[in-house]
N, C-alpha and C positions, 0 to 999 in steps of 0.2 A: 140565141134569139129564138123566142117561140113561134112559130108560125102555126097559125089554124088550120086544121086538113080537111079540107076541100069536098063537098057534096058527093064528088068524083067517092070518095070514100065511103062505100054504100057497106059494104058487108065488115062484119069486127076482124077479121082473119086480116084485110088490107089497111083496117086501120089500125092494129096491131104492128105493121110492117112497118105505116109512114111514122110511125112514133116511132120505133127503133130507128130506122134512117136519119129523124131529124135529130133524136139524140146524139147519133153516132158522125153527125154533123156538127152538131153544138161543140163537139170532145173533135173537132178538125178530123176525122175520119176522110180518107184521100177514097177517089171515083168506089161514089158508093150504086149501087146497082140494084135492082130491086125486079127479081123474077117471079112471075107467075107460072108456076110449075103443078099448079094441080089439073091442067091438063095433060102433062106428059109423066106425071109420078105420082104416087099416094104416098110419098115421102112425108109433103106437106103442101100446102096451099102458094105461099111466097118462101122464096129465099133474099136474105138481104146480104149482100153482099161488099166488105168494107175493107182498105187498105190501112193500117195502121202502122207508122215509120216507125215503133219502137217496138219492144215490148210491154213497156211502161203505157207509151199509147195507146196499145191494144187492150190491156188491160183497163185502162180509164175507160175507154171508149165502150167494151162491156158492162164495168159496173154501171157506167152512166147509161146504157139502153135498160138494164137490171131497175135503176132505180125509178125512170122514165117512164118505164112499163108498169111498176107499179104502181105507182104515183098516180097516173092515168088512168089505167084500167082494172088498177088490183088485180095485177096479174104475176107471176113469178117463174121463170125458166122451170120447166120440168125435171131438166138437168142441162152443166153448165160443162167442159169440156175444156181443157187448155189453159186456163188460169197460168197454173204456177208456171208454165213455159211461156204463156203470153206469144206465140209464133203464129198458132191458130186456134184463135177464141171462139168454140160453137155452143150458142144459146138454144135451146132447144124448145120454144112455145107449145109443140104439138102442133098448128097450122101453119106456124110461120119458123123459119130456125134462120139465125143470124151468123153467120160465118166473119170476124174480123182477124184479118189475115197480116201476115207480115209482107213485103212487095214477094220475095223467093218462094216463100209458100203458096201467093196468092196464083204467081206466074208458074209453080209447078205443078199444083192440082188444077188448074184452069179449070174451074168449075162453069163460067160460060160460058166457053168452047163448050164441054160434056153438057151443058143444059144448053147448048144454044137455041133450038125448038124451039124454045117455051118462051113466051111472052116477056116483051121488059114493059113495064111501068116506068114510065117519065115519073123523073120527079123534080120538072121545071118547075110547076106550079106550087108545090109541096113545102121546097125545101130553098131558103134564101141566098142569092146568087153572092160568088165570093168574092 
């Protein structure tokens, strides 16, 4: 289901992110999360962060932000990370990187404990309730 992202979406870097989140929802992506991290890292601007049950999952779940992203904004991963293993898929925007995790990996790098600082973006409004 497509939803339209919201005025809330002012700068390209966050609406970069809610595409990839709504994508990574379209593809049933489990407690997706969506960090604002460029106040605490020059990492990147958001991190999106996604639970994928399989491997298979994981991987759909990245092509479909992949395809999503360019479809959208003609935009294309910088570089793409974890494919053939599908455990943990990182998309790499430059502003935004997308992490889609398997539940073991997602719960042993706990990336929002270590980013907990930083900003969540709700994405009540964003993204269509299940």
């Amino acid at each position: 289901m497509t939803v339209p992202i919201t005025a809330a979406a002012e700068d390209s870097a966050l609406v970069l992110a809610l595409t990839a989140a709504r994508a990574a929802d379209e593809r049933k992506g489990g407690n997706i999360r969506l960090l604002k991290v460029s106040e605490v890292s020059y990492l990147a601007d958001y991190f999106v962060i996604v639970t994928g049950f399989s491997s298979v999952q994981a991987r759909a779940i990245a092509r479909t932000i992949e395809v999503a992203v360019e479809e959208t904004l003609g935009r294309l991963p910088l570089r793409t990370e974890g494919l053939t293993d599908g455990r943990w898929v990182l998309q790499d925007y430059g502003e935004v990187i997308v992490h889609t995790f398997m539940p073991e990996e997602r719960e042993f790098y706990g990336l929002e404990a270590f980013w907990g600082h930083a900003e969540e973006i709700s994405l009540a409004p964003q993204l269509p309730s299940a």
